[in-house]
N, C-alpha and C positions, 0 to 999 in steps of 0.2 A: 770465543773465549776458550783459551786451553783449558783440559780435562788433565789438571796436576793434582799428584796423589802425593800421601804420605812414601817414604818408602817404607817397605816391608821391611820389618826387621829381620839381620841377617843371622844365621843358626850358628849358635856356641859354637868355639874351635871344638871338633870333634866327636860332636854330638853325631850319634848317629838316626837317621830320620825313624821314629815310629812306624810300627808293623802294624796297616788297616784294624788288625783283630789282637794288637796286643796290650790296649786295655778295653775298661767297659763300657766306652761310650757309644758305639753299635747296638749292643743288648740294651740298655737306658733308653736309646732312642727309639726304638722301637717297640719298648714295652709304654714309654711315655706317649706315643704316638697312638697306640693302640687305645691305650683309655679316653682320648678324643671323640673313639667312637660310639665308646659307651656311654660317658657322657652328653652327648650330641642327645644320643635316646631318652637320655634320663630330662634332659630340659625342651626337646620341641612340642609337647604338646602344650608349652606352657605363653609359647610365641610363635609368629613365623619367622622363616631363616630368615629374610635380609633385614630385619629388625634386631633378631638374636645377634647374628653375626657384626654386624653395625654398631650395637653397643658393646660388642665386649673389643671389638679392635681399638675402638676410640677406648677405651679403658688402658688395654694394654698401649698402647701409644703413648697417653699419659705417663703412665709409670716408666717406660724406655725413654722417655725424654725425662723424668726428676733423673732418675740411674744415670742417664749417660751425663747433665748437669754436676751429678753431684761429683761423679769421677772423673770431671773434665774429659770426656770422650771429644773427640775428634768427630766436628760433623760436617757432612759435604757442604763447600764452598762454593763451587761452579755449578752453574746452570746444567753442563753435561752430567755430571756426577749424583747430582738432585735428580734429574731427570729418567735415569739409572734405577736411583732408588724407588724412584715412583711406579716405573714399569716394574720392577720384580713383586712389588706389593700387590698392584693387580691383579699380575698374573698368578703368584702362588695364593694370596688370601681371596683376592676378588672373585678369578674367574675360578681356580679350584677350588674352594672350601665352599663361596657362592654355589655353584654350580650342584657340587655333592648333597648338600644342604635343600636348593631347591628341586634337585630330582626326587630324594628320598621323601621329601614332603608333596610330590607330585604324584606319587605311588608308586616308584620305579624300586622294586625290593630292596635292601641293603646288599644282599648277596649279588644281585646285578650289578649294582654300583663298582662294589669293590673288584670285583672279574673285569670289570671294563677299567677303572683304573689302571688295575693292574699292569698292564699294556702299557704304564708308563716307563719300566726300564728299556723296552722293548723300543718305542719311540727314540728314546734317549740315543738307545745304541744306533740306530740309527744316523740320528741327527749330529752326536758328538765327534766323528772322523772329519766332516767336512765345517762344521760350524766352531770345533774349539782345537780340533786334528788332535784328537787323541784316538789311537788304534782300537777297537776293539779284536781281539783274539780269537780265534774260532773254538778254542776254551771256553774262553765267556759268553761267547753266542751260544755256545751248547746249553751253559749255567742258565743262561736267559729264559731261553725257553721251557727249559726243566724247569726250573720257576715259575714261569707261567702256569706249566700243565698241574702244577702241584696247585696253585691256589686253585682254579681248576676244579679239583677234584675235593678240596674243601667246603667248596662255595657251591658246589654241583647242586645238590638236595633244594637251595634255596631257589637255583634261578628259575623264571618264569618273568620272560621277555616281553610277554604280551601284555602285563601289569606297567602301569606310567607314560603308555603310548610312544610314540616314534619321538614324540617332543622331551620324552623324559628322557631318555634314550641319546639321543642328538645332546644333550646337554650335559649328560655324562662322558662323552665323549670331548663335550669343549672343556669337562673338567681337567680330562687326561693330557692335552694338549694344552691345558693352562699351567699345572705342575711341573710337566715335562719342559716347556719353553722359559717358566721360571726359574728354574734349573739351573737351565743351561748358558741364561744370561745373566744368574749372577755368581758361575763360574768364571765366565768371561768379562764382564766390564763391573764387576763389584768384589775382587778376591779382598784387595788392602784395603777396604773400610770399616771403622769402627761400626760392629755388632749394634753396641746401643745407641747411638744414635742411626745408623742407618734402618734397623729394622722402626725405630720411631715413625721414621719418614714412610716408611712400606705399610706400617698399620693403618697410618690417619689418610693416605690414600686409599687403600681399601675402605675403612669406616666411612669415607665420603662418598666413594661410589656406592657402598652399598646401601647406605644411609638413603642417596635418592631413589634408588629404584625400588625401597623400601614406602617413602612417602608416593610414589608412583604407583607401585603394587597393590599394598599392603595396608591396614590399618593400622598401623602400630600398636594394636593389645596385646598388654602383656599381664601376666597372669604370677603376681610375683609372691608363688610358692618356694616353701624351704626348698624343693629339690629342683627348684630352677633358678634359686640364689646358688647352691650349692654348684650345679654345674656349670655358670655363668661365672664364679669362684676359678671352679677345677680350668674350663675351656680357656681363660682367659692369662690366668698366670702360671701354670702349668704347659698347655700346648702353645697358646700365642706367643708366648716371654719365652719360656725353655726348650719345650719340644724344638720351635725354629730357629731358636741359637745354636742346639745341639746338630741340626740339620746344615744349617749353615759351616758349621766349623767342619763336619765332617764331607761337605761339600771341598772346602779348602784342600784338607789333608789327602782327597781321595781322586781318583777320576769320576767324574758325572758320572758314566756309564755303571763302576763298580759302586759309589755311593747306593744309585738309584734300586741296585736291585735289592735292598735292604727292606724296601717298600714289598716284598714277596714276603715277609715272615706274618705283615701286620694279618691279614685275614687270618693266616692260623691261630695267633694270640690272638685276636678278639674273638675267635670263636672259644678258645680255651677260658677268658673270662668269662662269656656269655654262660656258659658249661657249669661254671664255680658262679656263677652270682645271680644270675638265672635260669636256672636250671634248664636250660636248650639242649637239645639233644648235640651228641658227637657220635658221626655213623664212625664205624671201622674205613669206610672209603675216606673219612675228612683223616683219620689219622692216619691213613697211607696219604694222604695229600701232605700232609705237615713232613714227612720225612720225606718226601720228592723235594718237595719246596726249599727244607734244609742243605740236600744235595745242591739242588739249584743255585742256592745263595753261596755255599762251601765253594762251588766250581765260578761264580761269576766274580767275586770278592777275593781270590785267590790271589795276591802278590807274584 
């Protein structure tokens, strides 16, 4: 069965194309990004992740399917294009949020977590010359790494490798390799699809697979406190519905490679909220981490 798309709508006579950093939907996504993780904190001791996460995909699913209903969205036809859609939901919701979700509940620090994430533009740069042939620059390879060393140097205090064992570990890293591949394929075989109904399809795959491995794991109690309605609220149509709309589009607009290292600011913003809302310490080494970091993303996002 052919894999036929809409066409892309073509750009106004004379429009000139948007500069990565010249409005605010870089800083939006990444301050909306970052409260995912604050939230995450505020609702797991109230469930386990492939429970939590389970219900709140199949939540947002729902609502991206009335939305994309009510606005006539355009939803995949073909078996290739559905099928498209289902890989990118595993991979970004399943295996990465899964993954983060059940390391940090496995007792692999959060500060581990997100250093080892991190690693995801890194990947990226990598993978994207030969998988979508987009050049990376030895500019933005510099940016990448300076990136890297900056979250680094933020996250430094927390790590303690030996917490979560090799298994929590090992799975942190399937996370970074499930973000990163998510990415990257739905750069490549998902640019001209409608948003809401495609991420529909991407949620209620993920809520299925994690739904089983949930009834396989897990017991399903859930503990339904005001602050795990609230963050089940915030996780669900905040980062599931907008945070990955906003990720996606600037997926569109950007190269994977430069998109991805946008993913470098979120540790230093959650430690700046952690700072402002629970009162967590910030050494002077995490805020020379945040202005490397800065650098990092200045030089890898640079036009």
């Amino acid at each position: 069965m052919s894999d036929s798309r809409p066409p892309a709508p073509a750009p106004a006579p004379g429009a000139k194309p948007l500069s990565f950093w010249s409005d605010a939907l870089p800083a939006v996504f990444v301050v909306l990004w970052s409260t995912g993780f604050i939230g995450s904190k505020m609702g797991a001791p109230y469930s386990e992740p492939f429970t939590f996460l389970a219900i709140r995909f199949a939540i947002a699913a729902l609502i991206m399917a009335i939305i994309g209903l009510m606005f006539r969205a355009t939803w995949p036809n073909t078996i290739p294009r559905i099928f498209h859609a289902i890989i990118v939901g595993l991979l970004v919701h399943g295996v990465y949020l899964g993954g983060v979700f059940w390391a940090i509940d496995y007792g692999v620090p959060a500060g581990v977590a997100a250093l080892i994430v991190a690693l995801q533009p890194i990947v990226i740069g990598f993978i994207a010359p030969s998988f979508l042939g987009e050049k990376v620059s030895s500019k933005r390879w510099f940016g990448l790494v300076l990136g890297f060393i900056g979250v680094a140097l933020v996250v430094w205090q927390q790590l303690d490798f030996d917490a979560g064992g090799k298994g929590g570990f090992a799975v942190c890293v399937l996370a970074t390799l499930g973000i990163a591949g998510g990415a990257l394929y739905q750069k490549k075989f998902c640019t001209d699809e409608d948003l809401r109904s495609h991420q529909s399809i991407q949620l209620m795959a993920a809520a299925i697979a994690l739904g089983a491995l949930s009834f396989l794991f897990e017991t399903q109690t859930i503990e339904w406190a005001p602050s795990f309605i609230f963050a089940l609220g915030w996780l669900t149509l905040v980062m599931s519905i907008g945070t990955f709309t906003l990720l996606y589009a600037l997926i569109r607009r950007g190269a994977a490679a430069q998109v991805s290292s946008l993913f470098y600011l979120v540790p230093p913003t959650v430690a700046l909220m952690a700072y402002f809302l629970f009162g967590e310490t910030l050494s002077a080494l995490a805020i020379v981490g945040m202005l490397v970091t800065v650098a990092g993303v200045a030089l890898a996002t640079k036009q």
